[in-house]
N, CA, C and O atoms as a printed pandas DataFrame, in Angstrom:
     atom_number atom_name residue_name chain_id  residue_number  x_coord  y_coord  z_coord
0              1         N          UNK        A               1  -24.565   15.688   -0.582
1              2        CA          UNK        A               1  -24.428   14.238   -0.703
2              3         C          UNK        A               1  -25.647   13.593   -0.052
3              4         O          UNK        A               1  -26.120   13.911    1.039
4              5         N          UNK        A               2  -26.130   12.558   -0.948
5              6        CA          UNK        A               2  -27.610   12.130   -0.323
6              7         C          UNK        A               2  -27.444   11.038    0.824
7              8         O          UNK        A               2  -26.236   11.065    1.056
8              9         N          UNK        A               3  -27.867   10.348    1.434
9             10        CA          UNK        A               3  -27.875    9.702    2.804
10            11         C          UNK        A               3  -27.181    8.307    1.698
11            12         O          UNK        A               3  -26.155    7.669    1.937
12            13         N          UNK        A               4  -27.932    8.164    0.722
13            14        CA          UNK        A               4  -27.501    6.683    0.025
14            15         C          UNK        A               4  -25.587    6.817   -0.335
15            16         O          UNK        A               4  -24.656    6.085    0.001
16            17         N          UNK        A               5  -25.639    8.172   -1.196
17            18        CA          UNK        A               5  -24.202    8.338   -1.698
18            19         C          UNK        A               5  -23.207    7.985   -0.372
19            20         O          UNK        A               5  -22.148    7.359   -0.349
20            21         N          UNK        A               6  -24.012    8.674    0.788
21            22        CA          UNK        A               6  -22.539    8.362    1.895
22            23         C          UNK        A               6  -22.724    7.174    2.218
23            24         O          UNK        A               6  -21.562    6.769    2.262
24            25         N          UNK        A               7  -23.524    6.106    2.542
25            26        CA          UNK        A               7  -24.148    5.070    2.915
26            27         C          UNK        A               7  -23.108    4.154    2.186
27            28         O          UNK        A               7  -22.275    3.462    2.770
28            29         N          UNK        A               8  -23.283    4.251    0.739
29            30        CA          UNK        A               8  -22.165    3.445   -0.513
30            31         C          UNK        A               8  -20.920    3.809   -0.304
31            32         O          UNK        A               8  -20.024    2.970   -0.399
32            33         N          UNK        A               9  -20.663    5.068    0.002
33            34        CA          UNK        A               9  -18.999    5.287   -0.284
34            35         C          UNK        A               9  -18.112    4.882    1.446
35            36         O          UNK        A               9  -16.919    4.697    1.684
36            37         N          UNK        A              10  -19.253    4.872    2.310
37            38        CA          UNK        A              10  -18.693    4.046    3.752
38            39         C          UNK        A              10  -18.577    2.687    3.743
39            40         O          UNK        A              10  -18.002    2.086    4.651
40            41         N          UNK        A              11  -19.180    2.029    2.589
41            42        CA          UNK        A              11  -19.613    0.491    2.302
42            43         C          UNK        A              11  -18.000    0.262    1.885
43            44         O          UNK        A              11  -17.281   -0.556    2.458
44            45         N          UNK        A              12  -17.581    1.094    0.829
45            46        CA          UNK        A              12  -16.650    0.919    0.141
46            47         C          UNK        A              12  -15.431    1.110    0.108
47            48         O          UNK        A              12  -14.617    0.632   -0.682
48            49         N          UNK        A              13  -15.176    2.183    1.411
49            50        CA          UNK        A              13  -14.060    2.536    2.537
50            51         C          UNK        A              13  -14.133    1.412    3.340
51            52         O          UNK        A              13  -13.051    1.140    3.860
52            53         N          UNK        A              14  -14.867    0.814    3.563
53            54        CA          UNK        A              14  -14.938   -0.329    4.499
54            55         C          UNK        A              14  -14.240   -1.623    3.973
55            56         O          UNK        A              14  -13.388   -2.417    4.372
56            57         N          UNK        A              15  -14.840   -1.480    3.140
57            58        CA          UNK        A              15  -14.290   -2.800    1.884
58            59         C          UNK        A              15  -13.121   -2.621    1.414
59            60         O          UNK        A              15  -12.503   -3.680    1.312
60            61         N          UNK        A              16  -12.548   -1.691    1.077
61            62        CA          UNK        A              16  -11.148   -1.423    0.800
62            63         C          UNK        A              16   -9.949   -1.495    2.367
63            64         O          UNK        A              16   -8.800   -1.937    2.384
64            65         N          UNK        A              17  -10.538   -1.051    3.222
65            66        CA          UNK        A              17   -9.863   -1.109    4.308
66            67         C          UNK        A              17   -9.627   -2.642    4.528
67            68         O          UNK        A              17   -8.461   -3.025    4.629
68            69         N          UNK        A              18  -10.786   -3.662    4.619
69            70        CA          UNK        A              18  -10.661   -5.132    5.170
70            71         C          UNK        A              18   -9.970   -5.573    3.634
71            72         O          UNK        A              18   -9.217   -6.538    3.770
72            73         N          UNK        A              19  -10.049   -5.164    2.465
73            74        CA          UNK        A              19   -9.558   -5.826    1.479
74            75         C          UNK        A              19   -7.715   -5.587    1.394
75            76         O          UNK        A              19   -7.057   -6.418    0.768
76            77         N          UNK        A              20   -6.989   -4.350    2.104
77            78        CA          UNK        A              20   -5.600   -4.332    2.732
78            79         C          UNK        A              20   -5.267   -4.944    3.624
79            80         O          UNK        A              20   -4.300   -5.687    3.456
80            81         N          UNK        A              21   -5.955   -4.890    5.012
81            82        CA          UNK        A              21   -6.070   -5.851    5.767
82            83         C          UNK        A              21   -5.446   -7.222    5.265
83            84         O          UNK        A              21   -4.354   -7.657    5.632
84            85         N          UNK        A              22   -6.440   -7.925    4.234
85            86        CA          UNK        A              22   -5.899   -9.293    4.442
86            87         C          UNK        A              22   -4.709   -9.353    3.130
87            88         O          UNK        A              22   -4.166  -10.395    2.764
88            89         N          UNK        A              23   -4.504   -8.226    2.643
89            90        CA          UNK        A              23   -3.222   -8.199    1.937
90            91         C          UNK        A              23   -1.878   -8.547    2.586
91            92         O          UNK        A              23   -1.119   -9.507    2.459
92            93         N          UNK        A              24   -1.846   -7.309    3.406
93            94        CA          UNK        A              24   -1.223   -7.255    4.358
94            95         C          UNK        A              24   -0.818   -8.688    5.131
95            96         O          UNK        A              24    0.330   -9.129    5.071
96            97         N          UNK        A              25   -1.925   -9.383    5.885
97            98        CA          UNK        A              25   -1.690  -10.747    6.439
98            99         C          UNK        A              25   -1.721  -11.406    5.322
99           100         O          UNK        A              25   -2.182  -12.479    5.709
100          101         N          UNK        A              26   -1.529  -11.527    4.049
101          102        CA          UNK        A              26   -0.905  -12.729    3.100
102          103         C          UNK        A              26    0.573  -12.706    2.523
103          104         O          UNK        A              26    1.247  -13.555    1.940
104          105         N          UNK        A              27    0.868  -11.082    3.010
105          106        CA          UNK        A              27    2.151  -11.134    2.719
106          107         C          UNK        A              27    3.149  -11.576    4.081
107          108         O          UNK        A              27    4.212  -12.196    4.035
108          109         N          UNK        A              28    2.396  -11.010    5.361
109          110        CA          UNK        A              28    3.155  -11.673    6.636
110          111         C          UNK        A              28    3.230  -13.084    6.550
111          112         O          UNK        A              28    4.281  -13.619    6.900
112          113         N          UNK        A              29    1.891  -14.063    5.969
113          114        CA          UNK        A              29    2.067  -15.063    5.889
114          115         C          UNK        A              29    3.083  -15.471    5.162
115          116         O          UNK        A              29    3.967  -16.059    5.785
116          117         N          UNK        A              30    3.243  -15.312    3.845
117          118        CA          UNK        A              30    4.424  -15.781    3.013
118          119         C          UNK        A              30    5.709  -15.819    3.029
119          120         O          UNK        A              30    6.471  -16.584    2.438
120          121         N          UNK        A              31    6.017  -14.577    4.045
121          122        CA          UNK        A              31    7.691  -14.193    3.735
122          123         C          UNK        A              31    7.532  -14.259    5.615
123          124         O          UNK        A              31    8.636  -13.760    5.832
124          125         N          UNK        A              32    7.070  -14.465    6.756
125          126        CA          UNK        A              32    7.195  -14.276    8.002
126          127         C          UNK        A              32    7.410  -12.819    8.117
127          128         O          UNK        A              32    7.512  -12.497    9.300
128          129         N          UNK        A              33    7.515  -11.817    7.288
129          130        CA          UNK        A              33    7.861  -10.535    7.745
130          131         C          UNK        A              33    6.912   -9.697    8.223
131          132         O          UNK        A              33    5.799  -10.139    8.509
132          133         N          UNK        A              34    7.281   -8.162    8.398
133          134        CA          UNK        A              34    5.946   -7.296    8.514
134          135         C          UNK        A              34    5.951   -6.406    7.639
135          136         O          UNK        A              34    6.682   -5.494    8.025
136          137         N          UNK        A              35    5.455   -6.168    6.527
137          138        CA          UNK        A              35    5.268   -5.227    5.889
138          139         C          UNK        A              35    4.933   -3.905    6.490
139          140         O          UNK        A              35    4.898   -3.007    5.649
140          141         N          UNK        A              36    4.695   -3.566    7.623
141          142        CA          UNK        A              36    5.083   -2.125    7.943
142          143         C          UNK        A              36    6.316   -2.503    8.486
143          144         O          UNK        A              36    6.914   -1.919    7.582
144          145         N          UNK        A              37    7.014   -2.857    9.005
145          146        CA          UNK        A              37    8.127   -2.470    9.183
146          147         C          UNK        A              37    9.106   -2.628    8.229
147          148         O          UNK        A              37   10.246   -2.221    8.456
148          149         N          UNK        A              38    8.705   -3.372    6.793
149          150        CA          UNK        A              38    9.525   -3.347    5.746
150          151         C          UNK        A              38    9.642   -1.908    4.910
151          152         O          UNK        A              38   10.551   -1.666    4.116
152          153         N          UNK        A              39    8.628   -1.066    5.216
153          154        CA          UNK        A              39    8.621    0.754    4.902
154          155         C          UNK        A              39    9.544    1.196    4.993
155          156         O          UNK        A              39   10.264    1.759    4.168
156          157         N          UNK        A              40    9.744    0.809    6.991
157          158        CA          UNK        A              40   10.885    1.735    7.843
158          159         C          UNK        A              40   12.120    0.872    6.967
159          160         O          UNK        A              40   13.005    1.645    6.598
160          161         N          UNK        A              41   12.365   -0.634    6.545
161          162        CA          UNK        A              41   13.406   -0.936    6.083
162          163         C          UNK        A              41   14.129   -0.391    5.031
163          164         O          UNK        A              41   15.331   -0.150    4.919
164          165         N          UNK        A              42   12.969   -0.203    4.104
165          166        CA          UNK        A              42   13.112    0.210    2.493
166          167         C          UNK        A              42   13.920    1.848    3.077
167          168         O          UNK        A              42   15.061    2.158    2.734
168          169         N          UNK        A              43   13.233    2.523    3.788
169          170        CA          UNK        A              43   13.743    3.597    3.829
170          171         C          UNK        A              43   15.357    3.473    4.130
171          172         O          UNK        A              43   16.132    3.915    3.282
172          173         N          UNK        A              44   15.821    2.928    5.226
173          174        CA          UNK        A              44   16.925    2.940    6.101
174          175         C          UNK        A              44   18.070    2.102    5.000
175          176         O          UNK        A              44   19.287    2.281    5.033
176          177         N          UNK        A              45   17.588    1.478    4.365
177          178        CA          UNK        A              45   18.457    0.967    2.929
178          179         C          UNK        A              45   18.483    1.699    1.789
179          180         O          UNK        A              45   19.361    1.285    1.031
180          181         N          UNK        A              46   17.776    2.766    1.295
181          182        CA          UNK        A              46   17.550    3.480    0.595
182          183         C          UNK        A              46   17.379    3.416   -0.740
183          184         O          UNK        A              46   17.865    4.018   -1.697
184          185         N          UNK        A              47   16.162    2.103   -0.524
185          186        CA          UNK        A              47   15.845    1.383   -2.307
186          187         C          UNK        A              47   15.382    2.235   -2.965
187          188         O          UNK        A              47   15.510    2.131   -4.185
188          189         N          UNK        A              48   14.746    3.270   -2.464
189          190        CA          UNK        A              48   13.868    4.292   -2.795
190          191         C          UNK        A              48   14.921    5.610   -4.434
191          192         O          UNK        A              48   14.695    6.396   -5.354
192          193         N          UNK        A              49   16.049    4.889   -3.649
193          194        CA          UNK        A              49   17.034    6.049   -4.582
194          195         C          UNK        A              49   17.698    5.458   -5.782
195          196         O          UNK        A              49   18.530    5.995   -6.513
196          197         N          UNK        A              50   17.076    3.993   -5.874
197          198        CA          UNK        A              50   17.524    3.493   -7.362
198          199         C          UNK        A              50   15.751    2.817   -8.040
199          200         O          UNK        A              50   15.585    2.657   -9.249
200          201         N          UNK        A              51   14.876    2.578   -7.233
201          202        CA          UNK        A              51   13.179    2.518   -7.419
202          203         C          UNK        A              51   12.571    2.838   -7.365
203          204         O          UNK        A              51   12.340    2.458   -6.217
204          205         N          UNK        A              52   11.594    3.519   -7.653
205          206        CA          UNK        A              52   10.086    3.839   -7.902
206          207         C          UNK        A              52    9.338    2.783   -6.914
207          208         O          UNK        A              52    9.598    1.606   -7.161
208          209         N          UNK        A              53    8.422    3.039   -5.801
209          210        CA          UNK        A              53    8.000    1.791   -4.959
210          211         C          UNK        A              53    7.260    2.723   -4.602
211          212         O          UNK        A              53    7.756    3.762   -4.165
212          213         N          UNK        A              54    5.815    2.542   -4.719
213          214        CA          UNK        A              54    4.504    3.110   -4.062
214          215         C          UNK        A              54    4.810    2.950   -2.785
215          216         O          UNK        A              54    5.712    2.351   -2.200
216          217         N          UNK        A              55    3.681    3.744   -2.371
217          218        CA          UNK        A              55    3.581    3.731   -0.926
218          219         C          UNK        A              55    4.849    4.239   -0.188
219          220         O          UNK        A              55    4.514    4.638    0.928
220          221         N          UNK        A              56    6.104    4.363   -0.390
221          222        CA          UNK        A              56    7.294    4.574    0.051
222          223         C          UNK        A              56    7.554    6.566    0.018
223          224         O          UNK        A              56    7.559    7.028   -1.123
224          225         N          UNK        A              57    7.687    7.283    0.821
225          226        CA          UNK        A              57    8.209    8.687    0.609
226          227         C          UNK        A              57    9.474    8.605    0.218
227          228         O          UNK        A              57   10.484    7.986    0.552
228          229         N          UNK        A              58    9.055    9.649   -0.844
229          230        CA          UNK        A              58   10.357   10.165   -1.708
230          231         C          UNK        A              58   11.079    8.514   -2.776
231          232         O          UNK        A              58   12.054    8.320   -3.502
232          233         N          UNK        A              59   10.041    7.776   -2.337
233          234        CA          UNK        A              59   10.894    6.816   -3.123
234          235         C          UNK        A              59   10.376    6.784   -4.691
235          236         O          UNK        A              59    9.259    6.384   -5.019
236          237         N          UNK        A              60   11.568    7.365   -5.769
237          238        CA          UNK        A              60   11.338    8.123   -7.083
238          239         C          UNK        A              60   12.143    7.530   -8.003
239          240         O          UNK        A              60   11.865    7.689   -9.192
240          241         N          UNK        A              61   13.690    6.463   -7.490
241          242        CA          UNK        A              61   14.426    6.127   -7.944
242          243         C          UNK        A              61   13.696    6.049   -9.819
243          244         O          UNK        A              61   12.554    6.049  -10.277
244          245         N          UNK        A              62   15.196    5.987  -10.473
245          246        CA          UNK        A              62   14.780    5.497  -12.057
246          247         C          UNK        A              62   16.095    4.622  -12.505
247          248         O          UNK        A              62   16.225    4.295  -13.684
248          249         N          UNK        A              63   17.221    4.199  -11.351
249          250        CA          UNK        A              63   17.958    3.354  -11.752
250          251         C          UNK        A              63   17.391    1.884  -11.929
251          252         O          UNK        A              63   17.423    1.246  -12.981
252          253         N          UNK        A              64   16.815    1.416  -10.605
253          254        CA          UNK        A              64   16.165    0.023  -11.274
254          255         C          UNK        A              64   14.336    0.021  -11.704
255          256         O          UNK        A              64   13.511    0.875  -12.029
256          257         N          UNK        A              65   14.343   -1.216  -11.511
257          258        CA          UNK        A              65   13.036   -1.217  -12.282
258          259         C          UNK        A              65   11.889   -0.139  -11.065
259          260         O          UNK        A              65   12.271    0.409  -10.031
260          261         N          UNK        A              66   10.878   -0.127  -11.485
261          262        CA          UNK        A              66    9.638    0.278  -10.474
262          263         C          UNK        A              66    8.828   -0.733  -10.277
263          264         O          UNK        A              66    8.318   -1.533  -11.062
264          265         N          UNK        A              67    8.751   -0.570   -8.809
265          266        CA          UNK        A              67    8.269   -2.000   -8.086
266          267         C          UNK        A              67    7.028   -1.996   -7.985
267          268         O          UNK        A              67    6.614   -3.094   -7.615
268          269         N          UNK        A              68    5.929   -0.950   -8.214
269          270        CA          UNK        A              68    4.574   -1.220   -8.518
270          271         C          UNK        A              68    4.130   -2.891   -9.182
271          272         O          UNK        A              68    4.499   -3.407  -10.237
272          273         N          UNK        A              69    3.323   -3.374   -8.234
273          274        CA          UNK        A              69    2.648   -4.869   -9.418
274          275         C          UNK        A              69    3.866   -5.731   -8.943
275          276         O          UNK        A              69    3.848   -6.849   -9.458
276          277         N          UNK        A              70    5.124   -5.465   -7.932
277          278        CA          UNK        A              70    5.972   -6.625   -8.433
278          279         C          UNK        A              70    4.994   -8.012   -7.576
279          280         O          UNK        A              70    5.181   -9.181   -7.916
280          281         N          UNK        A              71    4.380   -7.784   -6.903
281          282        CA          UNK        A              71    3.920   -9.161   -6.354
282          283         C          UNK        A              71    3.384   -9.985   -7.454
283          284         O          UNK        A              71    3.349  -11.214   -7.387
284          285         N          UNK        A              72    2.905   -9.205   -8.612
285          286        CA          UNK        A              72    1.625  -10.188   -9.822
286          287         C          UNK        A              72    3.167  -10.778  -10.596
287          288         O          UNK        A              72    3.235  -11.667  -11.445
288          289         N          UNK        A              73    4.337   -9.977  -10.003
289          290        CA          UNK        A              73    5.311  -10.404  -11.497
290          291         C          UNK        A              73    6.028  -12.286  -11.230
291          292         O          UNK        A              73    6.582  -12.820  -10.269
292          293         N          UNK        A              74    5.777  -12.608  -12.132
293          294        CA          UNK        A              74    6.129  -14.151  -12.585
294          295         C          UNK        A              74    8.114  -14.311  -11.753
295          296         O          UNK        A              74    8.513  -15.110  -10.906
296          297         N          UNK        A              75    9.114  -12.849  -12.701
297          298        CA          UNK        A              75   10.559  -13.641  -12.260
298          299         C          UNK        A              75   10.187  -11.945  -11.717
299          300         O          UNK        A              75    9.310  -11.095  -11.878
300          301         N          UNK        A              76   11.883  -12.188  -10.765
301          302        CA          UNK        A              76   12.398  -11.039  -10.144
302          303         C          UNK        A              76   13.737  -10.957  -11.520
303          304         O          UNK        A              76   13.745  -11.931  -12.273
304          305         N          UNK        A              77   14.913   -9.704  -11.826
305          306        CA          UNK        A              77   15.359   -9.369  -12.078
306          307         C          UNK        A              77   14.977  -10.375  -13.979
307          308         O          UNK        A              77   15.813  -10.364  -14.882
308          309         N          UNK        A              78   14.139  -10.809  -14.051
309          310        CA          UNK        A              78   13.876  -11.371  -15.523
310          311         C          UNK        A              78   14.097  -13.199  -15.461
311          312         O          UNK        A              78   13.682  -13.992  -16.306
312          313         N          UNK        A              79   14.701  -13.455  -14.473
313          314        CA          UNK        A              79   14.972  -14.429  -14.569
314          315         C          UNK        A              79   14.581  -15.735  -13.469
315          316         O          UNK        A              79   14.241  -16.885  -13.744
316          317         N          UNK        A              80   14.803  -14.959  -11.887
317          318        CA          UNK        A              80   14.416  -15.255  -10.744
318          319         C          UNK        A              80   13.297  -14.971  -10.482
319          320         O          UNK        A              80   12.740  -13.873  -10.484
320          321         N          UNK        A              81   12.762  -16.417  -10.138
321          322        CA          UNK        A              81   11.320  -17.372   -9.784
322          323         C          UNK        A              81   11.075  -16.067   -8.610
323          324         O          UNK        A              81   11.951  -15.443   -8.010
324          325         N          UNK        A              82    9.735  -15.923   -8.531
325          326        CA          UNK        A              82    9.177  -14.571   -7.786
326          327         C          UNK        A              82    8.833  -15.672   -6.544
327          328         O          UNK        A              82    7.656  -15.988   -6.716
328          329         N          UNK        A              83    9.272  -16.251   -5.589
329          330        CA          UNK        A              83    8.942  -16.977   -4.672
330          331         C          UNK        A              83    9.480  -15.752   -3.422
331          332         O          UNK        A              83   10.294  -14.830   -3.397
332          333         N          UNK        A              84    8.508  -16.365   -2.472
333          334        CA          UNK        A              84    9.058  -15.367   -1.122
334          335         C          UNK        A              84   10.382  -15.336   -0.866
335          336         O          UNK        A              84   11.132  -14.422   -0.523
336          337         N          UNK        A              85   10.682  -17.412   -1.271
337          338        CA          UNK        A              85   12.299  -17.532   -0.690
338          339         C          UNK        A              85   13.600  -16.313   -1.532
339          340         O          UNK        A              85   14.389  -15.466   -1.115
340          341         N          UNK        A              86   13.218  -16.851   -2.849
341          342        CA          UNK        A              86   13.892  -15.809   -4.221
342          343         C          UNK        A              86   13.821  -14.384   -3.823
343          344         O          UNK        A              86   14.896  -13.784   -3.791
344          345         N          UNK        A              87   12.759  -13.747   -3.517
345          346        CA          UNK        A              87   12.664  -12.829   -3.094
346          347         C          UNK        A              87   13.611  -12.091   -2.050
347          348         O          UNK        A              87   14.384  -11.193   -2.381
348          349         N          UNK        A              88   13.462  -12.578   -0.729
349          350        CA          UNK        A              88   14.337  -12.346    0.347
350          351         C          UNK        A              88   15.850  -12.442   -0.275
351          352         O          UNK        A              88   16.710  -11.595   -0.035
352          353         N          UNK        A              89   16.058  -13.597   -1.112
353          354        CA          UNK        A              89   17.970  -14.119   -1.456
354          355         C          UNK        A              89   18.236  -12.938   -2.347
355          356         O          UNK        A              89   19.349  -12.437   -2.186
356          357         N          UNK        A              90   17.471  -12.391   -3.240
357          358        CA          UNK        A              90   17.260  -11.319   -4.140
358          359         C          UNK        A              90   17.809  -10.406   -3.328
359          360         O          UNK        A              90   19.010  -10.146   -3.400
360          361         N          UNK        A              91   16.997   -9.818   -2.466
361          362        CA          UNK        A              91   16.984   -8.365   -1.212
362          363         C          UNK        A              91   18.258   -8.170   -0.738
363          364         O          UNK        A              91   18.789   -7.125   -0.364
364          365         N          UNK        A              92   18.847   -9.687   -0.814
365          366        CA          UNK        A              92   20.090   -9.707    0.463
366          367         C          UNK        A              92   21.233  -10.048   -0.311
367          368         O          UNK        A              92   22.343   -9.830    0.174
368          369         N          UNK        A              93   21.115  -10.605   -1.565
369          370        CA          UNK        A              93   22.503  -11.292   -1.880
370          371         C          UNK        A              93   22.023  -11.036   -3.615
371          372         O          UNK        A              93   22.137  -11.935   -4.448
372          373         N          UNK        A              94   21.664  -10.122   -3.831
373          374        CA          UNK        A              94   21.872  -10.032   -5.641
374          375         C          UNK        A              94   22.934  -10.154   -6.994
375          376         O          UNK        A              94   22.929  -10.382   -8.204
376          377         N          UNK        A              95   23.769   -9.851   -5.941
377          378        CA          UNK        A              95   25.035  -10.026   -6.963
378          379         C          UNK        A              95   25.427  -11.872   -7.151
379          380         O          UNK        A              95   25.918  -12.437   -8.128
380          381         N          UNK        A              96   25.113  -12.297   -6.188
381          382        CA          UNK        A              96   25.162  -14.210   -5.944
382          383         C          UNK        A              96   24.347  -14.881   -7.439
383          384         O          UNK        A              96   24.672  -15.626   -8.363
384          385         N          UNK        A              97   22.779  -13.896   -6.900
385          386        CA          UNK        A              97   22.030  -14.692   -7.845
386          387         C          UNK        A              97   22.135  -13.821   -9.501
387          388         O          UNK        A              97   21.407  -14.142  -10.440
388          389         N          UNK        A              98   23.100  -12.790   -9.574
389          390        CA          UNK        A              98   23.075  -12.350  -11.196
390          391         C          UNK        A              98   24.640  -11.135  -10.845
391          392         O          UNK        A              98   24.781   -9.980  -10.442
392          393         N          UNK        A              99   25.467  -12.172  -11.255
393          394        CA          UNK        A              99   26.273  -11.320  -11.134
394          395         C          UNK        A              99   26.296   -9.871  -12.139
395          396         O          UNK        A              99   25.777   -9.851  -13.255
396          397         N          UNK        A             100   26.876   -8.886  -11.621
397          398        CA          UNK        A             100   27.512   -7.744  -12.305
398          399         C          UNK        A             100   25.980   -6.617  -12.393
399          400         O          UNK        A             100   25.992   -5.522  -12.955
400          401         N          UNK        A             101   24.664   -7.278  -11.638
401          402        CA          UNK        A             101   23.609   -6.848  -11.799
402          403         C          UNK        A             101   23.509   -5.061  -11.033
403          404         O          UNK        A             101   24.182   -5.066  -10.002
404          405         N          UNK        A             102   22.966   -3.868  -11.253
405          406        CA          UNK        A             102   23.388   -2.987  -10.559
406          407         C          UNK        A             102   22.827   -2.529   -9.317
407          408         O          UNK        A             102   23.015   -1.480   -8.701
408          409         N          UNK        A             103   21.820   -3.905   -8.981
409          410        CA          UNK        A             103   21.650   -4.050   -7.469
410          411         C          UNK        A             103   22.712   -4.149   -6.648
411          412         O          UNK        A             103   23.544   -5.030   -6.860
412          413         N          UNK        A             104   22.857   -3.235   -5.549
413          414        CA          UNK        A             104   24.318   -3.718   -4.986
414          415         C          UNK        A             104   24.235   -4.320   -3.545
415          416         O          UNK        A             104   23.340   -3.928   -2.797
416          417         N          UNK        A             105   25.208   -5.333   -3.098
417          418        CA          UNK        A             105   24.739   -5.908   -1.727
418          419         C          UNK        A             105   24.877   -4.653   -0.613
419          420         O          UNK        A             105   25.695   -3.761   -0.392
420          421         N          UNK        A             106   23.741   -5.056   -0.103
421          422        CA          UNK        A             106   23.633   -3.734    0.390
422          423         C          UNK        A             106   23.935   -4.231    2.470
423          424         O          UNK        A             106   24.178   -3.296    3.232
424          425         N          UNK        A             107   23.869   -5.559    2.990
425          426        CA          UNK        A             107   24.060   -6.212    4.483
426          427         C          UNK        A             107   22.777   -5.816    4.550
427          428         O          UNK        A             107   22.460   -4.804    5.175
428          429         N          UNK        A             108   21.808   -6.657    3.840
429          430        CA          UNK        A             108   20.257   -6.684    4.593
430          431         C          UNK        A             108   20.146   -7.879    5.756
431          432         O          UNK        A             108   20.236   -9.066    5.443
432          433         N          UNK        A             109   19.983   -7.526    6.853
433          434        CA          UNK        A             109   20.160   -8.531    7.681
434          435         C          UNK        A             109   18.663   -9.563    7.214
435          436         O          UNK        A             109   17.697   -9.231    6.528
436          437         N          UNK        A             110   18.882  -10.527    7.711
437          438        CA          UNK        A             110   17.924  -11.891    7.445
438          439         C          UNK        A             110   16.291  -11.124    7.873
439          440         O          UNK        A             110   15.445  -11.060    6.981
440          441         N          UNK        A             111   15.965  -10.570    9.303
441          442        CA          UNK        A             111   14.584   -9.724    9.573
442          443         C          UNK        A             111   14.465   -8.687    8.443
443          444         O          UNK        A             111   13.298   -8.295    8.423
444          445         N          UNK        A             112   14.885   -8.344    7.903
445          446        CA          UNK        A             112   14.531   -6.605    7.231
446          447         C          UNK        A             112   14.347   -7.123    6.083
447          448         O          UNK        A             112   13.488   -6.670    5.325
448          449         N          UNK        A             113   15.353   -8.472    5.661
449          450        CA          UNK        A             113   14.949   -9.308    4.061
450          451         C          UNK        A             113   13.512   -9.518    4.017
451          452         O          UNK        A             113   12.890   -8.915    3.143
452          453         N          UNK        A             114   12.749  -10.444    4.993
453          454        CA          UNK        A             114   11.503  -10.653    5.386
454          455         C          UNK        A             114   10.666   -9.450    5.155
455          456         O          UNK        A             114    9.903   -9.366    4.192
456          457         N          UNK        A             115   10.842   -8.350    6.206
457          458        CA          UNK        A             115   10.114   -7.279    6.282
458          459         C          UNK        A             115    9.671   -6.205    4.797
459          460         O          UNK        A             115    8.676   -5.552    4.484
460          461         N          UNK        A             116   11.130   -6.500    4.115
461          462        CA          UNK        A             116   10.978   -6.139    2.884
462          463         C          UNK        A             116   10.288   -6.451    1.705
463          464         O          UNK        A             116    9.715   -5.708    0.908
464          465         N          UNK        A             117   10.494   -8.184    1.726
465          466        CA          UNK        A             117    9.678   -8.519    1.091
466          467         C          UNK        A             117    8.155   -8.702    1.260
467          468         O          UNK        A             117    7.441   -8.924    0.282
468          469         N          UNK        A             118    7.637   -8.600    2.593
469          470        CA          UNK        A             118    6.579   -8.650    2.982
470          471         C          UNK        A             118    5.719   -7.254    2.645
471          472         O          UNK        A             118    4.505   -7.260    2.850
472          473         N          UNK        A             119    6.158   -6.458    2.297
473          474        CA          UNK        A             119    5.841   -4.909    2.074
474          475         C          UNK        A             119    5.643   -5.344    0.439
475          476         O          UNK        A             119    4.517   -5.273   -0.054
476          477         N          UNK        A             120    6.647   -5.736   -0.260
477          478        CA          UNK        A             120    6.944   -5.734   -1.995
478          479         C          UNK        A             120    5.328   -6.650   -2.189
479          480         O          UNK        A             120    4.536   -6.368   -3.089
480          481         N          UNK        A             121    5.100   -7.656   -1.249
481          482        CA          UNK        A             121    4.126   -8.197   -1.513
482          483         C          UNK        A             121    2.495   -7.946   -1.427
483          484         O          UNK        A             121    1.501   -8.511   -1.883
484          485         N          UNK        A             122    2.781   -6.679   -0.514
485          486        CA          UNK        A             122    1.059   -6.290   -1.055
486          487         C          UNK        A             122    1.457   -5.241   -2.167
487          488         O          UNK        A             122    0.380   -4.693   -2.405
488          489         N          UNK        A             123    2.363   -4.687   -2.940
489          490        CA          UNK        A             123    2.193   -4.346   -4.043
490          491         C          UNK        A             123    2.028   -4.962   -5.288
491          492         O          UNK        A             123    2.878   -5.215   -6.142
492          493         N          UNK        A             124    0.023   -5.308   -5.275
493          494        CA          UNK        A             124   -0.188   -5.944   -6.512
494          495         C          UNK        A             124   -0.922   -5.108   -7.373
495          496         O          UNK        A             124   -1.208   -5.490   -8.508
């Protein structure tokens, strides 16, 4: 590898690192949560076993949708406005906003709603 090739590909590790970075703080901004600790949430709720959600271990689900891109997506479940607020009421109370839907309430407390969605949101 020539001095330039590593020179560019440290430029660009660099750039990708500060370009998560402020992912990361736009999703804390939006929803107040923390997207790392919405990981540990996703796990301990076990969205992982009805979704497909990058970044998540073992999370492979094929009952609901796959959450890759959901931050670029317009509604949540097809219908619900993709807002942070929608989002969180989504996480915590799905059957409210679409009944008979096969999201099931699962007692996401009000922090882990946040944390959750704050994670869903750097997946763009």
């Amino acid at each position: 590898m020539t001095r330039l090739t590593a020179a560019l590909l440290a430029a660009l590790m660099i750039a990708a690192c500060s370009r998560r970075s402020e992912v990361m703080e736009q999703a804390r901004t939006l929803t107040g949560g923390d997207p790392t600790r919405g990981v540990s949430a996703i796990g301990r709720y076990g969205c992982g076993s009805c979704h497909d959600i990058p970044g998540i271990r073992r999370a492979t689900g094929t009952v609901g949708p796959p959450l890759a891109g959901i931050a670029r997506r317009t509604y949540l479940a097809g219908h619900v406005s993709n807002t942070p607020q929608d989002m969180m009421r989504w996480i915590q109370h799905p059957q409210q906003l679409e009944r008979g839907t096969a999201m099931p309430e699962m007692n996401v407390t009000d922090g882990d709603a946040r944390d959750i969605a704050a994670y869903l949101y750097t997946l763009r």
